[in-house]
C-alpha positions in Angstrom: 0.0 0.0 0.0 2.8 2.2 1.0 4.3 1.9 -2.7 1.4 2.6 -4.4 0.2 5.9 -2.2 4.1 7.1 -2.6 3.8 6.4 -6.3 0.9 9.4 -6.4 2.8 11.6 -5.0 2.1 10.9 -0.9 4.9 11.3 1.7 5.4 8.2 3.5 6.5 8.8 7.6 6.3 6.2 9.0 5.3 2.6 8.4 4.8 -0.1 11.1 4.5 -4.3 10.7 4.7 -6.7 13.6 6.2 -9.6 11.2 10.2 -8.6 11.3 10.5 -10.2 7.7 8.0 -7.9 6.1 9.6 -4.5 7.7 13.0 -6.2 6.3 11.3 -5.9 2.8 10.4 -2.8 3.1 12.6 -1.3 4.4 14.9 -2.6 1.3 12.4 -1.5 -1.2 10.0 1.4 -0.1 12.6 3.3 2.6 14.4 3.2 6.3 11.1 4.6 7.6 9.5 1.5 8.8 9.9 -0.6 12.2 8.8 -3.5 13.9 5.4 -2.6 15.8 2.4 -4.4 17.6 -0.2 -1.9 15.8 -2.4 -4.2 19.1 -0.2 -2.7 21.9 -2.6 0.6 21.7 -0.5 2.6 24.8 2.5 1.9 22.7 1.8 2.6 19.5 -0.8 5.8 19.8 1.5 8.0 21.6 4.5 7.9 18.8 1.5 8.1 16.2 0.6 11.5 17.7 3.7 13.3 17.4 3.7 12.1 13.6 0.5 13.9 13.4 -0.1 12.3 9.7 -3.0 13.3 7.3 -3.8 9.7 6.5 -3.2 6.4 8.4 -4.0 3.6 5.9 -3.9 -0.2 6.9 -5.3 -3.4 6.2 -5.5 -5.4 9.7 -5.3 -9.3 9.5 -8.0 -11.0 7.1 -7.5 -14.6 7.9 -10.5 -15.2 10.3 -13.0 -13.2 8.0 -11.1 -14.7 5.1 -13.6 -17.8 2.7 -9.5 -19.4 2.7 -10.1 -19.2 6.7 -12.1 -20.7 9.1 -14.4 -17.6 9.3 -14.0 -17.4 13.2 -13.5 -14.2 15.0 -10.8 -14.3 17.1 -8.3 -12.1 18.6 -6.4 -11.0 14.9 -9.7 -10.1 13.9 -10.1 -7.6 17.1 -7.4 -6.0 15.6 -9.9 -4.0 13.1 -11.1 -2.6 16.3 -7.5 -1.7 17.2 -6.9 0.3 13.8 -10.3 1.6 14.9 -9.2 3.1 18.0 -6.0 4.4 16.6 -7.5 6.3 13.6 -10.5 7.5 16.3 -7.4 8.7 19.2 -4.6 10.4 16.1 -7.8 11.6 14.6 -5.6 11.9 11.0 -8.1 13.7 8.2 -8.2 11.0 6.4 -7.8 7.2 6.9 -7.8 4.1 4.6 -8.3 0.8 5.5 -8.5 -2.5 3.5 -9.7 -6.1 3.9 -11.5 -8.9 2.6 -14.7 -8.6 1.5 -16.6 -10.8 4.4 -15.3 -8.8 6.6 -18.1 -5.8 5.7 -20.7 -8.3 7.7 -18.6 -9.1 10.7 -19.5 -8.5 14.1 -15.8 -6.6 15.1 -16.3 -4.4 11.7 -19.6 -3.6 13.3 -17.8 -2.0 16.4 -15.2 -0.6 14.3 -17.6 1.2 12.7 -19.7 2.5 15.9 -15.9 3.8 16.9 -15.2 5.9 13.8 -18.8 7.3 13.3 -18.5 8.6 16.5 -14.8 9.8 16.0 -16.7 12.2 13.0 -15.2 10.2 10.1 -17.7 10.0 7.1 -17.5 6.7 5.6 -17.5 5.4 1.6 -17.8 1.4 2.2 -16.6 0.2 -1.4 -16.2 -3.1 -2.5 -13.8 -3.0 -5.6 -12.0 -5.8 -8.1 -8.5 -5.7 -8.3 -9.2 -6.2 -11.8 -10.5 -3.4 -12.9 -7.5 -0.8 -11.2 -4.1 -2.1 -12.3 -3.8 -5.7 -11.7 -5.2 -9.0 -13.4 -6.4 -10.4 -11.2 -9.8 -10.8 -9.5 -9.3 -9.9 -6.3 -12.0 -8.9 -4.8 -11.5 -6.7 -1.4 -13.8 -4.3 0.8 -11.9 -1.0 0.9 -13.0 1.9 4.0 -12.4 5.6 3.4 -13.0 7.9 6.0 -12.6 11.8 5.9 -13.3 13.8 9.0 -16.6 15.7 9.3 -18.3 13.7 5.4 -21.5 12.4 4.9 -20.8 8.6 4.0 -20.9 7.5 0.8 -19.0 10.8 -0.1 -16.3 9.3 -2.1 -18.3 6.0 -3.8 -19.0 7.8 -7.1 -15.1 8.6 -7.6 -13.9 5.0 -6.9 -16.4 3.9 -9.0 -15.5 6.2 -12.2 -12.3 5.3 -11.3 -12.4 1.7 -12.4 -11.4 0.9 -15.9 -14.3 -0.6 -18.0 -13.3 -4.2 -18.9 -10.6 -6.3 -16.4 -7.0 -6.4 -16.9 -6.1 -9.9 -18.1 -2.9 -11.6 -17.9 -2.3 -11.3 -21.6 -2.5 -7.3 -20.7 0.4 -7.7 -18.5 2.8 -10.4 -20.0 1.6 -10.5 -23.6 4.2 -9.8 -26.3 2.1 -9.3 -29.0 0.4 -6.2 -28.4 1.5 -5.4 -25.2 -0.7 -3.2 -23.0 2.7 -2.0 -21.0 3.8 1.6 -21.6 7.7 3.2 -21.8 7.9 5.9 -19.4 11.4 6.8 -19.2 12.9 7.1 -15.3 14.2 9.5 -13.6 16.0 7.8 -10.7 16.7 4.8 -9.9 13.9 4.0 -7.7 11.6 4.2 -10.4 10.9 2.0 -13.3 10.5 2.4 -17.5 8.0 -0.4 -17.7 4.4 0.1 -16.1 1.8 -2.4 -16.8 -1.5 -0.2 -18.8 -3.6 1.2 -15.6 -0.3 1.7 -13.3 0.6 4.6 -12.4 3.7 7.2 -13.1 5.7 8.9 -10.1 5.3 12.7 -11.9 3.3 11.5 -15.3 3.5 14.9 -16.1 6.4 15.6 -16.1 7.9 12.8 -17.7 7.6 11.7 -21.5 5.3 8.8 -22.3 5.6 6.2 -25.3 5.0 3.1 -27.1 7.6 0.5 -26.1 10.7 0.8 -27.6 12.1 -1.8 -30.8 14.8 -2.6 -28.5 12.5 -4.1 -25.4 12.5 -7.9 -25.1 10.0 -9.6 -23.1 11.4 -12.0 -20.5 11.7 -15.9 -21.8 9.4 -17.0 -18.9 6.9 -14.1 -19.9 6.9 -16.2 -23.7 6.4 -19.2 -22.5 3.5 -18.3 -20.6 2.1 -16.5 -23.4 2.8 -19.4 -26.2 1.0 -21.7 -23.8 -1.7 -19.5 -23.2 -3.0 -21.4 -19.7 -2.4 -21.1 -16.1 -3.3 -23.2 -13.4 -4.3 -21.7 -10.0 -5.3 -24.1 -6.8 -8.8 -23.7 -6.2 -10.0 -22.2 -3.1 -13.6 -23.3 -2.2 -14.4 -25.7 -5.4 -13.7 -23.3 -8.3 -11.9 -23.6 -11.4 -7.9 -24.7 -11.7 -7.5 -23.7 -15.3 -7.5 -20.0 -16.2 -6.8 -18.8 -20.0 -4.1 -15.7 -20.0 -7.1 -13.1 -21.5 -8.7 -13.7 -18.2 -7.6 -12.3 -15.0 -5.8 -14.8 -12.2 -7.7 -15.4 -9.6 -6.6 -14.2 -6.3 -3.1 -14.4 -5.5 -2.7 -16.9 -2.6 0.3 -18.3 -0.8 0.0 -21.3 -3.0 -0.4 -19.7 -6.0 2.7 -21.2 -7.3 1.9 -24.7 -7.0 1.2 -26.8 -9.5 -1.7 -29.6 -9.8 -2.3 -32.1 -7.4 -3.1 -35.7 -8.2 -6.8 -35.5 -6.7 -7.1 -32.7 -8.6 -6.0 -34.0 -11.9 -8.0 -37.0 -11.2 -10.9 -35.5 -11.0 -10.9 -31.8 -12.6 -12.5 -29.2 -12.8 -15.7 -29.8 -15.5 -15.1 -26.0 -16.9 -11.7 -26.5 -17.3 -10.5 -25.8 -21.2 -7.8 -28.1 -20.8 -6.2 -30.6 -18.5 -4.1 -29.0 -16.1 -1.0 -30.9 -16.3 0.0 -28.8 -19.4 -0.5 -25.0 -18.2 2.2 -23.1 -17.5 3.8 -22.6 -14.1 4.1 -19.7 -13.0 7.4 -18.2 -11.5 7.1 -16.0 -8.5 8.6 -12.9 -10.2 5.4 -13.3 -12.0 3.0 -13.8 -9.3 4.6 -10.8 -7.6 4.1 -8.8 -10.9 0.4 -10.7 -10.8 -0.3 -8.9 -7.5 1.5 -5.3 -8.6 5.0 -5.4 -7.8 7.2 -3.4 -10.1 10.2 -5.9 -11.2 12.8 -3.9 -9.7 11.5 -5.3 -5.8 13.6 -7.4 -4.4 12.1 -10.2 -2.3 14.7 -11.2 1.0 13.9 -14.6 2.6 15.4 -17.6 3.7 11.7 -19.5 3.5 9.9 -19.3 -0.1 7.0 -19.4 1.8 7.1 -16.3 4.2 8.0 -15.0 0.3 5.0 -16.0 -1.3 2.6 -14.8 2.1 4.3 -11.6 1.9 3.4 -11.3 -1.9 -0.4 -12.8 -0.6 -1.0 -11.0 2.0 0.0 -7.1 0.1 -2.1 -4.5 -0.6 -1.5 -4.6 -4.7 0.4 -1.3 -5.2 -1.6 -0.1 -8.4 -4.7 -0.5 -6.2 -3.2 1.6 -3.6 -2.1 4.2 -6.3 -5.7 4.7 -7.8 -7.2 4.9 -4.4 -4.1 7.5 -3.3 -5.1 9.8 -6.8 -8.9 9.8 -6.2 -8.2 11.2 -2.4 -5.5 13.5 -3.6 -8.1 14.6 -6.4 -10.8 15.5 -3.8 -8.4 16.7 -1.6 -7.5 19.4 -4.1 -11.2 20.3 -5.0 -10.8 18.3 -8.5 -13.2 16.2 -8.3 -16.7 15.9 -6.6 -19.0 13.1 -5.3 -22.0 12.8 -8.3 -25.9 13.4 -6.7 -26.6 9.5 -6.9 -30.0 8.0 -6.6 -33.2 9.5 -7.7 -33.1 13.2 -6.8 -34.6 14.7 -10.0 -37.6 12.4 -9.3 -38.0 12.9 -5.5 -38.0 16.7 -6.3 -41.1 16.0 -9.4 -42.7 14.1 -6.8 -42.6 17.1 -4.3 -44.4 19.2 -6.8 -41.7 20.5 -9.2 -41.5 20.5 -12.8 -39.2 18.0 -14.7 -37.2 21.1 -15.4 -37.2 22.4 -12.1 -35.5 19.6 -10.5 -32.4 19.5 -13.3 -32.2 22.7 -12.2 -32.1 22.1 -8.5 -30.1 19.1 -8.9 -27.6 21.5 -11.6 -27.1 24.2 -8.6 -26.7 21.4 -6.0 -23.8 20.2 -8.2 -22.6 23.4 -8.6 -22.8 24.1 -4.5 -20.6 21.2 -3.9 -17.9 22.1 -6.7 -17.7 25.3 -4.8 -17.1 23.6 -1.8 -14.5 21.6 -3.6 -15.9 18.6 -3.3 -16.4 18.8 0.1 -19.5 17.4 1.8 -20.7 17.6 5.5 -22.2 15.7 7.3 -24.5 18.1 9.0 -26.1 21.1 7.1 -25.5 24.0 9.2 -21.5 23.2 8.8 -21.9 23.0 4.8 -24.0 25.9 4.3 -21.5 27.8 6.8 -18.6 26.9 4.3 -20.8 27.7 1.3 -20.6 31.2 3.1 -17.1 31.4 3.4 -16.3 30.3 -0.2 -15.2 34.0 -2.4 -17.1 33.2 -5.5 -20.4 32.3 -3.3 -20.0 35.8 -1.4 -19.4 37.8 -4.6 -22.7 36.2 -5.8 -25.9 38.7 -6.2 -28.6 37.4 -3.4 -31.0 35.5 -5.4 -28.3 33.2 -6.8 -26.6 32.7 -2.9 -30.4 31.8 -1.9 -31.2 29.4 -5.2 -27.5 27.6 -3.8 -28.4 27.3 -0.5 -32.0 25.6 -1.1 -30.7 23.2 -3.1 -28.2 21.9 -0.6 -31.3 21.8 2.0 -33.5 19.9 -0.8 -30.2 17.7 -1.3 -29.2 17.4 2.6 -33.7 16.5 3.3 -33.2 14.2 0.3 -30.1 12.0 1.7 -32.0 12.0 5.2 -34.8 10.1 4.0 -33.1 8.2 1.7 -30.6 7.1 4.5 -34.3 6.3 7.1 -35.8 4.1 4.2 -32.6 1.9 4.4 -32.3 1.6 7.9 -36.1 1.0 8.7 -36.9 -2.5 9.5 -38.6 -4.8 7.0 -42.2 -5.6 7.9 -42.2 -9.9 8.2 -45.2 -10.4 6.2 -48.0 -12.2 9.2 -51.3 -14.4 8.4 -53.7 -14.2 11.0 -55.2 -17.9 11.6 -57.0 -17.6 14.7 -60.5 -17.8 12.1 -59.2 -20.8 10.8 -58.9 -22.1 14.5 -61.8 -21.1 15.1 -64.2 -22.7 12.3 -61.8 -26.0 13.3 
């Protein structure tokens, strides 16, 4: 995560991992900014977090027990959502980002996590996303939690969803030779690198030159071979299918991604495999790790290939982490601002407007928040007290300043209700019998 947020343009402080190996890697890759930390030792951590005073703390606390490669129990790693909970709620940063699996939206500890940074004045956007469709290929499916401080929720779900490209990366996109999707985007130092895959990321893409690969650029002979074969097998989780075709996505990227079929699985297959899966190609782990995001300039350090392959499992995919980082950067510069979702033209014609009175109202509510720079609040007075701040609203005539402001009440009444029909209780449906009883 830290790669791809530094990649956009953030300034890393400080990074913290109770597993030793992992800081080792990091440390050798992203910077000499990280240490070995118990992010669950809260009187430890929280006061050296304070005197960092960071605009963001981002995270993704252990997914195992909410995990469908788990047992699904919630146990004590679990309780450690509650912990990132507490230290985003105590530093009070103005932003936070926090990632995990996706069953992990319908737990009982996210649940309290929740109650924690609600009440800490964090708005929330709750966005389920697919690796695919930001950077990697692979379908990786993960719940992603983005707070701001003083937000209505839901305040960033439009931009994370514009943000995702329209069809999923594939493995051809990454590793085909063909027609590669990669770009050449030539360095600067020698942290960076020339090849990005098509949705990554540059370090400064404007201020460095971007072009078709050069004649010169060979593809790697493992890279070839995966291509010429055009098949991959992948252990199935829970069930699923062992043979994936290179102009699909890999699934996710798990510690045993690298291992190749077993003989209960040869024996009995898959029925949509295309082909048997004795004769896909193995992968290598430089590709998995380029599977999950990693440029091919990281250097994994271990004794143990398997503490290699859970550090590439376990990772945040950096071009996931980059296209998060540039949407929050984007609205924290006033460049971009959340879209008026759901039916607020027709709740308006239901009130008694005209068709073209609610565009209207829904244009100047648009244009409200764009002054606010994409700012929303999540109560009314505070919004409409910024609206009055803002230079352009106070050079405004009065009829225009009053046609701004009614539209954000319409809006803010709008959202209210909107927010009490999801939260009211379904009605179980009830047959009364006692007649039938009766005439029995």
């Amino acid at each position: 995560m830290s790669l791809g947020l530094k990649q956009v343009g953030f300034d890393i402080v400080a990074a913290f991992d109770a597993w030793p190996v992992a800081v080792d890697n990091y440390r050798r890759n992203v910077g000499d900014h990280v240490w070995v930390r118990d992010l669950g030792d809260l009187l430890g951590i929280v006061p050296e977090l304070l005197k960092l005073a960071p605009d963001l703390i981002c995270g993704g606390p252990p997914c195992q027990e909410y995990s469908n490669a788990g047992r699904r129990k919630e146990g004590d790693k679990a309780k450690l959502t509650i912990a990132f909970a507490i230290l985003v709620a105590t530093v009070r940063p103005k932003w936070f980002v926090m990632e995990n699996v996706i069953n992990a939206a319908k737990s009982e500890t996210w649940a309290v996590a929740r109650t924690i940074l609600k009440r800490a004045g964090y708005g929330l956007t709750e966005s389920k996303i697919d690796a695919s469709r930001y950077g990697v290929p692979q379908s990786r499916r993960r719940l992603f939690v983005v707070g701001r401080l003083g937000e209505r929720d839901g305040f960033l779900a439009s931009a994370i969803a514009v943000a995702a490209a329209p069809q999923p990366m594939s493995l051809r996109d990454l590793f085909g030779t063909t027609k590669p999707a990669a770009i050449y985007i030539p360095a600067t130092s020698e942290a960076e690198r020339s090849i990005l895959g098509r949705d990554e990321p540059a370090s400064t893409p404007h201020e460095r030159s971007i072009r078709q690969l050069p004649k010169s650029f060979q593809p790697h002979p493992d890279d070839v071979a995966l291509v010429a074969n055009g098949f991959v097998y992948s252990r199935p989780v829970r069930a699923g299918r062992g043979v994936r075709s290179i102009d699909e996505p890999f699934p996710t990227v798990t510690r045993t991604a690298w291992e190749r079929p077993t003989p209960r699985y040869l024996g009995a297959p898959h029925p949509a495999d295309p082909l048997p899966a004795s004769s896909t190609a193995v992968l290598t782990i430089p590709q998995i790790s380029r599977i999950q995001g990693f440029p091919a300039w990281w250097e994994w350090r271990t004794l143990a290939k398997r503490d290699m392959l859970q550090m590439i499992a376990n990772a945040v995919p950096p071009p996931v982490a980059a296209s998060i980082g540039r949407i929050i950067l984007d609205r924290e510069a006033g460049k971009s601002i959340p879209q008026i979702q759901g039916g607020f033209s027709q709740w308006l014609v239901r009130r008694g407007r005209s068709t073209q009175s609610a565009r209207n109202v829904k244009f100047l509510a648009g244009r409200a928040r764009k002054l606010l720079g994409g700012k929303t609040f999540a109560v009314l007075a505070l919004e409409l007290a910024a609206l009055e701040c803002v230079e352009e609203f106070r050079a405004m005539k009065r009829n225009p300043q009053s046609d701004l402001r009614q539209a954000l009440r319409l809006l803010a009444e709008y959202q209210a209700e909107s927010i009490q029909r999801r939260q009211k209780p379904r009605q179980m449906p009830m047959v009364d019998v006692k007649p039938l009883l009766e005439a029995a």
